[in-house]
N, C-alpha and C positions, 0 to 999 in steps of 0.2 A: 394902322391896321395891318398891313404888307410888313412894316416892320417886327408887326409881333410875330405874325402865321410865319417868316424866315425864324425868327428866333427860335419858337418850340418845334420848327423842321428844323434847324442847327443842334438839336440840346438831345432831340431824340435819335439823329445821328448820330453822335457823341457818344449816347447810352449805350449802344448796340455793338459800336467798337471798343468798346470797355467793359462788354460781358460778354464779348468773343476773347477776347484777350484772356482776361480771369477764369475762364472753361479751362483756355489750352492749358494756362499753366497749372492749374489745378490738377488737371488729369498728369502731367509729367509728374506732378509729386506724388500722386498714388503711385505711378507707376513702380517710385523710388524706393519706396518706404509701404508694403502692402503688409498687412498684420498677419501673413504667412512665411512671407521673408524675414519680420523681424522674430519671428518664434525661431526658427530656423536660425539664429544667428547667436537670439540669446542660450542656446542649447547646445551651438557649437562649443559659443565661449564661455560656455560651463565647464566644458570635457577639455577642453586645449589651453594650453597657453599660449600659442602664438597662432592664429587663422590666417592662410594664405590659399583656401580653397574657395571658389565660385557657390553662391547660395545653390545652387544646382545641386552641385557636388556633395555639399553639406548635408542637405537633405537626404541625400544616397545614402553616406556613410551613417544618418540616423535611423533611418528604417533599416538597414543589415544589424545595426547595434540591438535595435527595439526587437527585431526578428531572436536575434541569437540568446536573449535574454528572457524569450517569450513561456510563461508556462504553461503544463498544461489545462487543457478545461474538457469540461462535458463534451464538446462537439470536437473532439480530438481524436483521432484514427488509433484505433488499437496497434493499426499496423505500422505509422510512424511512431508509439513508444517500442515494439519490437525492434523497430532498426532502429531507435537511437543510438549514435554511433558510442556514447560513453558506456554503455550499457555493456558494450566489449564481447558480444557473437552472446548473451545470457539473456538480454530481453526478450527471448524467445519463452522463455522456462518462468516469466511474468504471470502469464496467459498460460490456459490450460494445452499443454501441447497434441493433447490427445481429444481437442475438437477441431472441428475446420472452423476458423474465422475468416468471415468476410472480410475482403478490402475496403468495403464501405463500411462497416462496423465502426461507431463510436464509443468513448469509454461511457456513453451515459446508456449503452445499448448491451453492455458485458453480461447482465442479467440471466438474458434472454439464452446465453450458451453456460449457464451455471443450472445445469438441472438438478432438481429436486429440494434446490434453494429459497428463500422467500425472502421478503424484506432485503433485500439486496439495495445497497449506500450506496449510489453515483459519488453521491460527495465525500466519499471516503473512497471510491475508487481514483476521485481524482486527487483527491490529499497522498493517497500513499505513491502514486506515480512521480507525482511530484516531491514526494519526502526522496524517493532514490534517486531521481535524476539531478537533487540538490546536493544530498550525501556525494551523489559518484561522481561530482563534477568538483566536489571539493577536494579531490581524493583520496575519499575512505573507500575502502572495499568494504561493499555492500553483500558480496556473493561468495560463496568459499565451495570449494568442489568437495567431493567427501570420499569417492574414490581417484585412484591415481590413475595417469595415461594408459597404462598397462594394464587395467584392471578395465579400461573403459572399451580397450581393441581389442578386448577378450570377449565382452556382454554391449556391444553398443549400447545397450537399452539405457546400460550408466550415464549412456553421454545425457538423458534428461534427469538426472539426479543432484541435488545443492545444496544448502544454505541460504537462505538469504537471513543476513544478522540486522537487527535493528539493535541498534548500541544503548544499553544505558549506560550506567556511572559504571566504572573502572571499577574493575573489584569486586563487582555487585554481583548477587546471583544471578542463575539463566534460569530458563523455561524453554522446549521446545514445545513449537504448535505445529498439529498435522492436522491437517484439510482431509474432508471426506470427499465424496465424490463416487462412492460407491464401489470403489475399487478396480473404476472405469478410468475418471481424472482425478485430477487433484484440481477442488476448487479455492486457491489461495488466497483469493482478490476478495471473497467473501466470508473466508470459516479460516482463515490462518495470518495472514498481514494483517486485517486490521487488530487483533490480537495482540497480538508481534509488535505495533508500533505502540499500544495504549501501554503494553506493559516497560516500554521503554521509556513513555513519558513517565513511568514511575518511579525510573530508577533501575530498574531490573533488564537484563541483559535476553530480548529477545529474538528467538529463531526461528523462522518456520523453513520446514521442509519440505521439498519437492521432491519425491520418490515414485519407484514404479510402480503403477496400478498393480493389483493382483494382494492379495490376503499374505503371499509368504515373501516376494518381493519387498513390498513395503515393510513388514516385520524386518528382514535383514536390512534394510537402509535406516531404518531408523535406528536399529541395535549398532548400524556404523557412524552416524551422526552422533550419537549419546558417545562412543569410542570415540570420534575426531575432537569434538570438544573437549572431553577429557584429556588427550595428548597434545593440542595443542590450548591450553586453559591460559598463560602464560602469555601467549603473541596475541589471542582474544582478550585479556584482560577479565577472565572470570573465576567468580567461586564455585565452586564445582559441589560443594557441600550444601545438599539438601534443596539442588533442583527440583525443578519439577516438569511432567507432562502435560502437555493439554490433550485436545482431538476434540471433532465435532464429527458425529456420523461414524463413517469407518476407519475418521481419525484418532476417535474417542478408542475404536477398539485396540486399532494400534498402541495406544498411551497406556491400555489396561492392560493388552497384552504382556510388555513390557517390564511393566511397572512390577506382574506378577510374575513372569518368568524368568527375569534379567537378560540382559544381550549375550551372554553365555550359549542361552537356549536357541541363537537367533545366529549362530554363526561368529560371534566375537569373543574375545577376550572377558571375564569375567569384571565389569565394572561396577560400583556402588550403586544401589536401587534408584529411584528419585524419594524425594521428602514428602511427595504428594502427586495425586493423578485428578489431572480436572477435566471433567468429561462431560459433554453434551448429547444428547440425544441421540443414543445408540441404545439396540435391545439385546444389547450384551448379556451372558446371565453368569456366566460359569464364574465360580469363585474357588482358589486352590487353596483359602488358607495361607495365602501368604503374599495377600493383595494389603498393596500400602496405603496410607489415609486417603481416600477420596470424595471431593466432592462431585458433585450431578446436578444437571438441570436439564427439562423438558417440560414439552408442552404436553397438553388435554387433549387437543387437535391434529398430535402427531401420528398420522396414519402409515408411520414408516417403523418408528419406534415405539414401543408399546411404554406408556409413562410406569404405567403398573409393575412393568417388568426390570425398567430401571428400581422404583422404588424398590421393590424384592430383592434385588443385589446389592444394592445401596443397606436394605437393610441387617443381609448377612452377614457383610464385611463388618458392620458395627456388630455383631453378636460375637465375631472375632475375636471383639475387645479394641479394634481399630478406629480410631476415628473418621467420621462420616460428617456429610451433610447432599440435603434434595433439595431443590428447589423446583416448586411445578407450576406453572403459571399455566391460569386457564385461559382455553382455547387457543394456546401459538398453534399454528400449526410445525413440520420439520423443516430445519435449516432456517430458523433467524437469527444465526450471525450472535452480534453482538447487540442483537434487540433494540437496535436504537428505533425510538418512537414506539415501541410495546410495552406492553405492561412487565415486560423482563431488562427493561434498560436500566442498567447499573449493577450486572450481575457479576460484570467483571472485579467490579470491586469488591463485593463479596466472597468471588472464588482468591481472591488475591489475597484476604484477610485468614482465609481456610488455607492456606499457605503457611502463610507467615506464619502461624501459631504449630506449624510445623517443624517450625526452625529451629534448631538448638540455640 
């Protein structure tokens, strides 16, 4: 009996120094081998060929990596895309420069300082941030100035005046787009880039422009934009035959302006008309008889521009003997863009086909 009670008092000593032991060395191998250190290592020896850095260190050099390669999102500071450093002192002219943006302001919050706009795309304000900070880090010039140094020390006002190109195929025609904004800002980010970028994906070489607020200012910059493209068609890679305008708002008028006066009228060099003027919701009315094919669209609910009064001019220019087209969708209200999620989504590809049939 004494000799069994010793034996299972000997067996259960035994047991207890043998899963003290199998603890300690247990834990030394996690310590070795943790499924954070080994992510960290197979990630190194992804990127290097030879590892001679502490898992510490490793780690470091992959969050700066992850940091530097990071794009942007919705909860992104309007004000670091402004100083992005590739951006090169012009991310300033992104953003409306003629409102005050918060420091806190996000790009999902850009909305809110685009007055008189609706339907405003976060997801296309972060698509197009992100389209330039890809283009400009590859480096393409994204931005082109439109007057010279000399011309900018003379009118600072020029210093907020540009381009910005979104590239199609080499050779292809262009469009420029002008943002309205009432002739206060230029709202880009919502009535002119994404414009700009759709007609790139099509192929078609486009611009929007950033000019100075005011009815005769913007006239002359744009009459000098339609001039820089044309002098410089060549190092842009475009066909210059049978352009065309766009505008939304008081960009529209700007396009019709133009389109019916030529840059001549506007302080420039007398250049080729455009092929077509595509205009959005302006209650432009005056027609001189030598306004070039245009389409239109508006809304029912637009209580800035009268739909009726587009129709009315839309239908004079066609008694011209010019080619037209309206498009009115009920109830948008003013300023939706590029109508994504309205009953006017997919208008661009219609204005793009009233184009084309313009073309020689």
């Amino acid at each position: 009996m004494q000799n069994t009670k010793y034996s299972m008092v000997l067996a259960i000593f035994l047991f207890f120094i043998v899963l003290f032991t199998g603890c300690d060395g247990n834990t030394a191998d996690d310590q070795t081998a943790s499924p954070g250190t080994e992510t960290a290592r197979e990630t190194v020896d992804e990127g290097q060929d030879t590892v001679n850095e502490t898992d510490t260190e490793s780690t470091a050099d992959i969050e700066v990596s992850t940091e530097e390669e990071m794009n942007y999102t919705a909860n992104t500071k309007v004000w670091d895309v402004i100083d992005e450093p590739v951006f090169e002192g012009y991310g300033r002219l992104i953003f409306p420069v003629d409102k005050k943006i918060d420091k806190n302001m996000t790009l999902n919050e850009v909305g809110s300082i685009l007055t008189w706009y609706n339907n405003v795309n976060s997801d296309r304000t972060v698509e197009i941030v992100n389209y330039m900070k890809t283009k400009a880090k590859a480096g393409e010039q994204i931005f082109y100035d439109i007057y010279t140094d000399e011309e900018k020390a003379a009118d600072p006002a020029k210093e907020n005046t540009g381009l910005f190109f979104f590239r199609g195929n080499p050779g292809e025609k262009f469009a420029i787009v002008n943002a309205g904004g009432g002739f206060v800002y230029v709202g880009g980010m919502h009535d002119s880039f994404p414009h700009a970028l759709e007609l790139s994906k099509k192929g078609y070489n486009g611009f929007a422009l950033i000019y100075r607020p005011g009815a005769e200012t913007a006239r002359e910059d744009l009459a000098r934009a339609i001039a820089f493209i044309h002098e410089h068609a060549d190092e842009l890679e475009v066909d210059t035959m049978d352009y065309s305008l766009w505008g939304g708002s008081a960009g529209a008028r700007m396009a019709a302006w133009l389109g019916s006066y030529g840059t001549a009228a506007f302080g420039e060099e007398e250049y080729p008309r455009p092929g077509a003027v595509i205009m959005q919701y302006t209650g432009l009315s005056e027609v001189n008889g030598n306004d070039p094919p245009t389409y239109a669209n508006v809304g029912t609910s637009d209580g800035i521009a009268s739909y009726r009064t587009m129709e009315s001019r839309i239908n004079q220019i066609n008694a011209n003997g010019t080619d037209t087209e309206i498009e009115i969708f009920d109830n948008l209200p003013h300023g939706f863009g590029l109508g994504e999620g309205t009953i006017a989504e997919g208008w661009i590809d219609q204005a793009v086909k009233f184009w084309e049939n313009q073309m020689d």
